[in-house]
N, C-alpha and C positions, 0 to 999 in steps of 0.2 A: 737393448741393442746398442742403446751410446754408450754401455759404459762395458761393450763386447769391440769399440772400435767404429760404430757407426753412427757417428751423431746425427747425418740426414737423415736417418729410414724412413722410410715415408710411415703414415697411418694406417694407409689403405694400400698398401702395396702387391704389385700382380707377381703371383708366385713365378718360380724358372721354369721358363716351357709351356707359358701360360697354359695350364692343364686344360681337359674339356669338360666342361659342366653340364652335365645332363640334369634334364627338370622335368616335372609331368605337373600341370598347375591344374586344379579342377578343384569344387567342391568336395566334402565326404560322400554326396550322392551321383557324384559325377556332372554332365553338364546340365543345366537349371535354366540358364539366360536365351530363351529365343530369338533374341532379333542378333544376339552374340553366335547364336549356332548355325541360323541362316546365314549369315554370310561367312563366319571361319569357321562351322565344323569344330571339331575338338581338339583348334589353336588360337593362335591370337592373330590379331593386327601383326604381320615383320614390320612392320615402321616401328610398332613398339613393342620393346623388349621387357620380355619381364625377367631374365638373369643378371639379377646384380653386378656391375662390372666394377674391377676395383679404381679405385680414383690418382692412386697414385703409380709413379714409375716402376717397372720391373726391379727386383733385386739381381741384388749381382750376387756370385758364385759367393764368395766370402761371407755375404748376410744372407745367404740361402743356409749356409754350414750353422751360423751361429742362429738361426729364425727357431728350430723344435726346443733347441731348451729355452730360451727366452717365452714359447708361447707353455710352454711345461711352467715354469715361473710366474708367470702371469697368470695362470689358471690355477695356479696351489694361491695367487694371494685372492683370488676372487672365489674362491672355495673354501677359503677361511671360516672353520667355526661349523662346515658342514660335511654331513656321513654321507659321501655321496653315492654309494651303494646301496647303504639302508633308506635313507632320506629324498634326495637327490633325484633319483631315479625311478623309485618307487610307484609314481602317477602313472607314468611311461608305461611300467611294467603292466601294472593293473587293466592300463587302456587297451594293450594287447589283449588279453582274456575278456576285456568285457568286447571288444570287439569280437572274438568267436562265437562269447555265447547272444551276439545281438544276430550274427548270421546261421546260430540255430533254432531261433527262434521260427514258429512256424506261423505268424502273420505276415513276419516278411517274406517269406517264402511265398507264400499267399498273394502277396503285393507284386513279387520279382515274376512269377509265373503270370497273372494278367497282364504286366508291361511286356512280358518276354513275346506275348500272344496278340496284343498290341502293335506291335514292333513286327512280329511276323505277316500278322493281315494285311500290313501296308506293303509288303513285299521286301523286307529285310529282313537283313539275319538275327534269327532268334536267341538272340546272344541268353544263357545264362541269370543277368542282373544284368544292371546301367554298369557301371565298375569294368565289366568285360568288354562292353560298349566304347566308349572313353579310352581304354587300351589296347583296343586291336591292334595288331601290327599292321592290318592296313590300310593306314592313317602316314606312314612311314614317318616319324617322327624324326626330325634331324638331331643335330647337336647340342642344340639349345633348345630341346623338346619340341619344338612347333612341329605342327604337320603339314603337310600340301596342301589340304584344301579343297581338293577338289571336289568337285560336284555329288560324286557317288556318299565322301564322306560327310560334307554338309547337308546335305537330303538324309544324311543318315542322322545326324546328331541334331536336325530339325524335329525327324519324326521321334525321336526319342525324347527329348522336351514334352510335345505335347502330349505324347503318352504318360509321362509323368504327370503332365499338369490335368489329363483326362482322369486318371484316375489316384490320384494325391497319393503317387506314390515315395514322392520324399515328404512329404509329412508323415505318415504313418512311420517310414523307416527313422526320422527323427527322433518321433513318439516313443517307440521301441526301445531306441538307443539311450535315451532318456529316463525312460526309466530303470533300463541296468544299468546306469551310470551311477543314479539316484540309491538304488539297488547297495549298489558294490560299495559307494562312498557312506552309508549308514553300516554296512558289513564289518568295514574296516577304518572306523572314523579315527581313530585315535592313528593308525599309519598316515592315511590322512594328511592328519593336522601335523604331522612331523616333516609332512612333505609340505605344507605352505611354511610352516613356522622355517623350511631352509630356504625357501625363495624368498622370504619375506629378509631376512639373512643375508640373501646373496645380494638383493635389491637394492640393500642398506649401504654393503660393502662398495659396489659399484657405483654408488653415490660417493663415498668418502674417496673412491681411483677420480672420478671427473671432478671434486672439487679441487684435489691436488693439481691436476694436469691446470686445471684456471681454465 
């Protein structure tokens, strides 16, 4: 950017129009933390925020113009040396798929229907899985993800806790998931290993960007 005309840009700079950042913060099992669900239901504390805010000043119009190809630039030199299609991306991809086949598995099925039955005897709705739980819409989620709060939701996302802690159903869903992970990464070991040997890579690289900077 200074050498597009900007020698201040900040580091952390807030994009134009400070866009809105929507967030959903939860576990892979959804909510877990009991005395966290009694009192906010499936948000947080508003005194504290969990969407990162940038640190530094707004851009101006001229370093908004010049900001995609300089971060195009900066992501070709910290991509250096990596296939980021074959390599790169490769885990991601994989996570996707073993995440299908961890939800056609028929223990968890097994697990999701006594919590769902759980959940229903105490007089809530029989949501599906925890996962459907944690994202109803009504929770009304604002801008910054959080939700209201209220009492209907925190009663809800109480007894959905203990339901889980009654009947261990994010550990089994762990267990599951753990072993198609274990599964999938003996499957295809050698893709794998091409996908750490490129983090291992990028890791290296962004060490040699921060020794530069000092």
């Amino acid at each position: 950017m200074a050498e597009h005309g900007h020698p201040d840009f900040p580091l952390d700079p807030r994009h134009s129009g400070d866009p809105i950042t929507l967030t959903m913060v939860a576990t892979d099992y959804g909510a877990l933390d009991l005395r966290s669900a009694r009192r906010w239901g499936y948000g947080w504390d508003p005194a504290t925020s969990l969407v990162p805010q940038p640190k530094g000043r707004g851009m101006t119009d001229s370093e908004y113009a010049d900001f995609p190809g300089c971060g195009t630039e900066a992501n070709r030199r910290l991509m250096r040396g990596i296939d980021v299609k074959r390599d790169w991306l490769y885990a991601g991809t994989r996570a996707v798929e073993v995440d299908k086949a961890v939800k056609r598995d028929p223990r968890l099925h097994a697990a999701w229907e006594e919590w769902s039955r759980c959940m229903a005897e105490q007089g809530f709705t029989r949501y599906p899985d925890p996962v459907a739980a944690y994202t109803d819409d009504a929770w009304q989620r604002g801008r910054d993800g959080n939700t209201r709060q209220t009492p209907r939701e925190r009663a809800t996302a109480t007894a959905d806790v203990q339901c889980k802690l009654r009947h261990g159903t994010a550990e089994l869903w762990h267990a599951v998931r753990a072993r198609a992970q274990t599964a999938d990464i003996a499957r295809h070991h050698d893709r794998y290993t091409a996908g750490l040997r490129a983090l291992r890579t990028h890791r290296a690289t962004v060490g040699e960007v921060l020794r530069d900077l000092g």
